[in-house]
C-alpha positions in Angstrom: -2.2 3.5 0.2 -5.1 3.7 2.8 -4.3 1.9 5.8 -7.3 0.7 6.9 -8.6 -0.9 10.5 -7.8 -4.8 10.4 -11.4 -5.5 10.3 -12.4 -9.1 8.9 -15.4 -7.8 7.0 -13.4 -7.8 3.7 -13.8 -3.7 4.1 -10.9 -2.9 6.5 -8.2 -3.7 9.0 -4.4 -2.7 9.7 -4.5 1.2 8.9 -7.4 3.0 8.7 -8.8 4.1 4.9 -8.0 7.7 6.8 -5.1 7.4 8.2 -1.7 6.2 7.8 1.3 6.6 10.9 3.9 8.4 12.3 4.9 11.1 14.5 5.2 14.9 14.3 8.3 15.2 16.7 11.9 15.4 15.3 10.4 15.2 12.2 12.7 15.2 8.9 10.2 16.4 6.0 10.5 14.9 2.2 12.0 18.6 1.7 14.8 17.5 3.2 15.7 14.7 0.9 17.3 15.0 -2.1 15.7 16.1 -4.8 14.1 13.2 -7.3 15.8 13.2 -10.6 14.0 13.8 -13.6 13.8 10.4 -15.8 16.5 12.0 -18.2 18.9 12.6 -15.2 17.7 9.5 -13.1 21.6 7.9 -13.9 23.4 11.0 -13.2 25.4 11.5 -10.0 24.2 13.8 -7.7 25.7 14.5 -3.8 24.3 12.8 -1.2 23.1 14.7 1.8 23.6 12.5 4.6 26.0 9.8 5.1 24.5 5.9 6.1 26.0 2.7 6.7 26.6 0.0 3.3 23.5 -2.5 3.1 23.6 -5.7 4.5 23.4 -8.9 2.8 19.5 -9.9 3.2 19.7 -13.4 4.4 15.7 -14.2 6.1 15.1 -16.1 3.0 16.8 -18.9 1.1 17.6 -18.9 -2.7 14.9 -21.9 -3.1 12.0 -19.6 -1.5 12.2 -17.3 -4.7 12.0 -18.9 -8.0 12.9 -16.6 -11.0 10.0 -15.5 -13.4 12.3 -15.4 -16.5 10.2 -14.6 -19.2 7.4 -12.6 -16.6 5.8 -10.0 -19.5 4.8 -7.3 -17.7 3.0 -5.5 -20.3 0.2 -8.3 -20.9 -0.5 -8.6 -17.4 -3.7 -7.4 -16.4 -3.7 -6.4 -12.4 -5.3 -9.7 -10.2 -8.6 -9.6 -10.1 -9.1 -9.3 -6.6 -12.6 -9.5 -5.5 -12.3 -8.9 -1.5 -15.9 -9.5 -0.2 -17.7 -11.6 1.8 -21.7 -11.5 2.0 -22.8 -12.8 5.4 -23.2 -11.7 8.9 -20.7 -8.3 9.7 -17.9 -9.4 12.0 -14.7 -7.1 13.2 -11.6 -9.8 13.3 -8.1 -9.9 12.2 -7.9 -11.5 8.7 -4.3 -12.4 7.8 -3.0 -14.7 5.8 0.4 -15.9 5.0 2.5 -15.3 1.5 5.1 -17.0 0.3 8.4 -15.1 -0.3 7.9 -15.3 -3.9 4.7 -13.9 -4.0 5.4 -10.9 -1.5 5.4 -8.3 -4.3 3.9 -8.3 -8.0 3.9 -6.7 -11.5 1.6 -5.7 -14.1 0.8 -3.3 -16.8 0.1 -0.5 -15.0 3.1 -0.3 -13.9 4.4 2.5 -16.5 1.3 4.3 -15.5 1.3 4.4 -12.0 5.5 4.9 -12.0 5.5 7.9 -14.4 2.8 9.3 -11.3 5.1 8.6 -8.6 7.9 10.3 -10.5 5.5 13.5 -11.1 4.1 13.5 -7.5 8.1 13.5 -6.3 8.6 16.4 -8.1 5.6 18.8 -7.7 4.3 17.5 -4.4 7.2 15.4 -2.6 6.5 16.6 1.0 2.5 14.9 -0.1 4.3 11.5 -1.0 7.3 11.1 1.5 8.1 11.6 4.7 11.1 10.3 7.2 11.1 10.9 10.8 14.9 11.6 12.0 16.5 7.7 13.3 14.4 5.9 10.5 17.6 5.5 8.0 18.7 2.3 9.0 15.0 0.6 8.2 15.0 3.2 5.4 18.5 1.0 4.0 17.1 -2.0 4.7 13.7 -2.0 3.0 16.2 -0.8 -0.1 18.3 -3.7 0.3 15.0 -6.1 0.9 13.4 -5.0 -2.2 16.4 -5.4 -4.4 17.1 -8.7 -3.4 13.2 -9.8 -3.9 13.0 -7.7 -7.0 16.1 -9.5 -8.6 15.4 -12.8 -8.1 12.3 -12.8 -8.6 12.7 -11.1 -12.0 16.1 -11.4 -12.9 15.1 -10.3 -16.7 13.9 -7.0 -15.8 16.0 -6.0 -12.7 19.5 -6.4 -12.4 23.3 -5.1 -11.6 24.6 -4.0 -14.7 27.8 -5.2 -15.8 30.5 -2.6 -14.8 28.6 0.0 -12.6 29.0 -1.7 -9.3 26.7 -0.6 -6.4 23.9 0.1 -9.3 20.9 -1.5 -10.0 19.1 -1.0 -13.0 15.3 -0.7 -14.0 14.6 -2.3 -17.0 11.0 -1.3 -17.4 11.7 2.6 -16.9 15.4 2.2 -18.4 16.3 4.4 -15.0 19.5 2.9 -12.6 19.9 4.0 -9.3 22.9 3.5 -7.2 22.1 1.6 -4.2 25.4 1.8 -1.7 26.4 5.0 0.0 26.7 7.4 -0.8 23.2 7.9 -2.1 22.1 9.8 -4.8 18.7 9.4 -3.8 16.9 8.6 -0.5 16.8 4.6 -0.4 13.0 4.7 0.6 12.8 7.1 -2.5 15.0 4.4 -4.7 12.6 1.7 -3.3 9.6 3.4 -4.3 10.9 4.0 -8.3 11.2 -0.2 -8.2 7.9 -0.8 -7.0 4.4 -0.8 -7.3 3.4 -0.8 -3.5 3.5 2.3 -1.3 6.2 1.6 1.2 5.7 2.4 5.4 7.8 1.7 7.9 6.1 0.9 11.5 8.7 1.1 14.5 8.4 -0.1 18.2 9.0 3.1 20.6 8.8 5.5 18.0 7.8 8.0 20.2 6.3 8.1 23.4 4.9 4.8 24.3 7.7 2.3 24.4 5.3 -0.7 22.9 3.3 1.1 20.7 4.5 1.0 16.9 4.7 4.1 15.1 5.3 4.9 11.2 9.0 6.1 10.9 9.0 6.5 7.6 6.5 6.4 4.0 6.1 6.8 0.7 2.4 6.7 -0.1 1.3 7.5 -3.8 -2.4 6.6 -2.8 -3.6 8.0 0.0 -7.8 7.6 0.5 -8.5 10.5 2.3 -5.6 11.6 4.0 -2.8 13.7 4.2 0.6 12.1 5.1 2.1 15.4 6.7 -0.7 15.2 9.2 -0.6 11.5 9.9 3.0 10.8 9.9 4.4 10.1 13.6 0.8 8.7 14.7 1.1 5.6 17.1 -1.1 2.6 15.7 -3.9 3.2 18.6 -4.3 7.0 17.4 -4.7 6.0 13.6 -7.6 4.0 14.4 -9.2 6.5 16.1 -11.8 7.4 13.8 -12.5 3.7 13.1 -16.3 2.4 14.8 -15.7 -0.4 17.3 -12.0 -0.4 16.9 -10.7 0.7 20.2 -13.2 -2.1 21.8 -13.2 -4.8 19.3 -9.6 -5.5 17.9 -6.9 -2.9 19.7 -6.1 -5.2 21.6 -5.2 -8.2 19.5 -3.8 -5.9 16.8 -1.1 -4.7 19.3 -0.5 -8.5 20.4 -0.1 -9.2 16.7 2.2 -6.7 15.6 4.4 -7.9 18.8 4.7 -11.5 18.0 5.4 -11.0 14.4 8.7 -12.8 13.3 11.6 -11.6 11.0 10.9 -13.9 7.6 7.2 -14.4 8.2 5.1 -12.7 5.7 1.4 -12.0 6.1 -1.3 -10.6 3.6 -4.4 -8.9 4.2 -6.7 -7.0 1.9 -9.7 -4.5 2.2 -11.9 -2.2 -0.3 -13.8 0.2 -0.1 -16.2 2.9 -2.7 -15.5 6.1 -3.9 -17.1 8.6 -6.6 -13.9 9.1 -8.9 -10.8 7.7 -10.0 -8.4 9.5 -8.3 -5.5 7.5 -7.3 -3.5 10.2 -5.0 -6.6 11.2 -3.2 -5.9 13.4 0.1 -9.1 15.3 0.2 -11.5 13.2 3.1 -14.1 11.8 0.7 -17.3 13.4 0.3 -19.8 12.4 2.8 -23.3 13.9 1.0 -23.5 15.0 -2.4 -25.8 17.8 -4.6 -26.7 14.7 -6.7 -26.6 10.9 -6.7 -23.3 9.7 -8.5 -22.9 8.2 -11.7 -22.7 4.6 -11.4 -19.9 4.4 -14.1 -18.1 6.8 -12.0 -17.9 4.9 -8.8 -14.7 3.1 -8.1 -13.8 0.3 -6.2 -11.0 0.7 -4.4 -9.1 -2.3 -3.5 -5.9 -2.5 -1.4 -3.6 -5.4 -1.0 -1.3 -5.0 2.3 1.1 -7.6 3.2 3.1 -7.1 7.0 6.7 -8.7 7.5 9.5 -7.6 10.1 12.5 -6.5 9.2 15.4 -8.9 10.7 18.0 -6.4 11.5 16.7 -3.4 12.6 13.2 -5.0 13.7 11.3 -2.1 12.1 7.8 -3.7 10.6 7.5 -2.7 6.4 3.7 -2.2 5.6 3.3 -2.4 1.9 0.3 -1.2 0.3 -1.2 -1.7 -3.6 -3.7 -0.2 -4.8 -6.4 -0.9 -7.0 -9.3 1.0 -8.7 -11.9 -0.9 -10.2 -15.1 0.3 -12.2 -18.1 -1.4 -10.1 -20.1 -1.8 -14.0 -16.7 -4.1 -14.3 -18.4 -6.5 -12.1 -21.5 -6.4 -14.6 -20.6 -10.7 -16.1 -19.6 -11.6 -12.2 -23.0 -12.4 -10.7 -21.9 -14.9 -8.0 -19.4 -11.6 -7.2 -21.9 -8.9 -7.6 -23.8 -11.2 -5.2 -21.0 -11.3 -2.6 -20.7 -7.8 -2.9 -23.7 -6.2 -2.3 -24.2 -8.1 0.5 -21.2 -7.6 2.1 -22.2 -3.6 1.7 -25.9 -4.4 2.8 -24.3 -6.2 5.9 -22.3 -2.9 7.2 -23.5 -1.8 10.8 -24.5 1.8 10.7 -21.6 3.2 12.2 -19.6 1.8 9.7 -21.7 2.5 7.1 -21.3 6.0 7.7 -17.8 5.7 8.0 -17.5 4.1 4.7 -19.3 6.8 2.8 -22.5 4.3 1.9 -24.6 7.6 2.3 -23.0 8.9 -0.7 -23.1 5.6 -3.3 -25.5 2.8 -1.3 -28.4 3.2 -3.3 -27.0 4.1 -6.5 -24.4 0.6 -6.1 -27.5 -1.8 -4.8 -29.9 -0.7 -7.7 -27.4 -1.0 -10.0 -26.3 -4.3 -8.8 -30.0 -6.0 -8.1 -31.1 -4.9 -12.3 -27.4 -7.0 -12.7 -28.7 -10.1 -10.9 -32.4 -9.1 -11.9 -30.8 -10.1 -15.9 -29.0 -12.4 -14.5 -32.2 -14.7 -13.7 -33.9 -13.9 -16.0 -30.9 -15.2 -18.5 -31.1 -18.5 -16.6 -34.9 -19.1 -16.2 
């Protein structure tokens, strides 16, 4: 997940590439959780360690607001096609837009993929992945209880209670259940994260601190784009876009006003890309800023995140979901009008942000490739 600045340049805005949120103090660490269960044992009992209240019944949106996908085929579903960028004079606004209920979360065929990596990365690195500050349970319950209602109304087919294990719900594309009342076998941000395909983060008011300022409670990030989560967790919103250029003058302000007005049932979407030189998905190393030689241009990704903002009704806590895509930039190569868009939109980058954005390490390698794409692509049309 890289949280990016909310910068209307179709490059950034709500959490910085570098950063995600939350704060050091009082800090429960993802070694403190229950161990994940291996796939074999996802259905066994295990003791829960701490004891939280029974979910509530989600009620922020009505049955006619979801309409069931019954025969949704998850495994010839190519991931959208998102093509984020704008060519066109560089401006630094918010860029939101609203979703419908039904389309807050989606599926596709990478889904077995990317879930078998989350299920590794709990295991060998779960501190790297998750991490809770102490008070966040409550959101924690509810973003369970919020993505099990979506999840099984939305695709009823694929998850659902099964039929004499009450308080379960099953996965029907890993064949895992999890038991989703207390007590927990498994963290409920953990359970949340083995039913979807979006890092989950949990932004809370007074989180620390600053009474008005939000902070990051709680995450599970299976993509991070330059960061590590142990470092950035307990951050306030003002301190993760810190190393963002114009930021602090340009859009602090409004982004705080924003994140105050938001509603309970509003859902808003926002999405941002940026380059890098390999196709690492969990990626906590900063990326390179200077290389011995000029990349590859089949090895530069495009990395393309699609974040979507709602509040949470009962406890108020704001859930930041974040999917992540990595595109080959030679998949652009029968897209002119989009290779067109693009390199503008990356020719258009101030030089702060320029920097910031690594351009030093892939510019000239991305615009020669893409002007010898549009070079052919005249030359097919003269």
């Amino acid at each position: 997940m890289a949280m990016d600045s909310l910068l209307h340049e179709g490059l950034s805005w709500l959490l910085p590439n570098l950063g995600l949120v939350v704060i050091a103090l009082g800090l429960i660490t993802a070694a403190a959780i229950p161990r994940v269960l291996t796939p074999k044992a996802a259905t066994a009992t295990a003791t829960a360690t701490e004891t939280v209240n029974p979910p509530h019944e989600n009620k922020n949106e009505s049955e006619s607001e979801i309409h069931p996908l019954l025969d949704f085929d998850v495994a010839t579903r190519p991931p959208h096609p998102y093509r984020p960028w704008r060519s066109g004079k560089f401006a630094m606004t918010m860029g939101v837009s609203k979703v419908k209920p039904e389309e807050w979360l989606d599926l596709d065929n990478k889904y077995w993929q990317e879930q078998e990596l989350r299920r590794q990365l709990l295991v060998e690195s779960r501190p790297e992945v998750m991490q809770l500050l102490h008070g966040s349970e409550a959101a924690c319950i509810e973003v369970l209880d919020t993505v099990v209602d979506y999840l099984t109304r939305r695709y009823p087919s694929l998850f659902y209670r099964p039929e004499g294990k009450d308080g379960y719900i099953y996965n029907g594309l890993t064949n895992l259940s999890f038991k989703i009342t207390a007590p927990y076998e498994l963290h409920p941000l953990e359970i949340a994260a083995q039913l979807v395909m979006e890092d989950l983060n949990l932004l809370v008011q007074g989180f620390g601190p600053e009474p008005d300022q939000y902070y990051l409670s709680a995450s599970f990030s299976m993509a991070p784009a330059g960061w590590y989560l142990k470092e950035r967790i307990g951050w306030p919103l003002w301190k993760i876009h810190g190393p963002v250029p114009l930021w602090e003058e340009k859009l602090r302000l409004s982004v705080e006003r924003f994140f105050l007005r938001m509603k309970p049932g509003d859902i808003v979407m926002r999405q941002n890309f940026f380059l890098q030189t390999n196709n690492a998905m969990f990626q906590q190393e900063p990326f390179a800023n200077s290389m011995l030689s000029a990349p590859k241009i089949e090895d530069i990704r495009i990395r393309h995140e699609r974040q979507t903002l709602r509040r949470l009704p009962k406890t108020g806590a704001v859930l930041f979901t974040v999917r992540t895509y990595l595109t080959p930039v030679v998949d652009l190569q029968d897209e002119p009008d989009s290779i067109r868009e693009f390199l503008g939109a990356v020719n258009a980058l101030p030089e702060s942000m320029a920097k910031y954005k690594g351009r030093d390490v892939w510019g000239e390698v991305v615009e020669s490739w893409c002007k010898k794409q549009l070079e052919h692509t005249d030359t097919d049309s003269a």
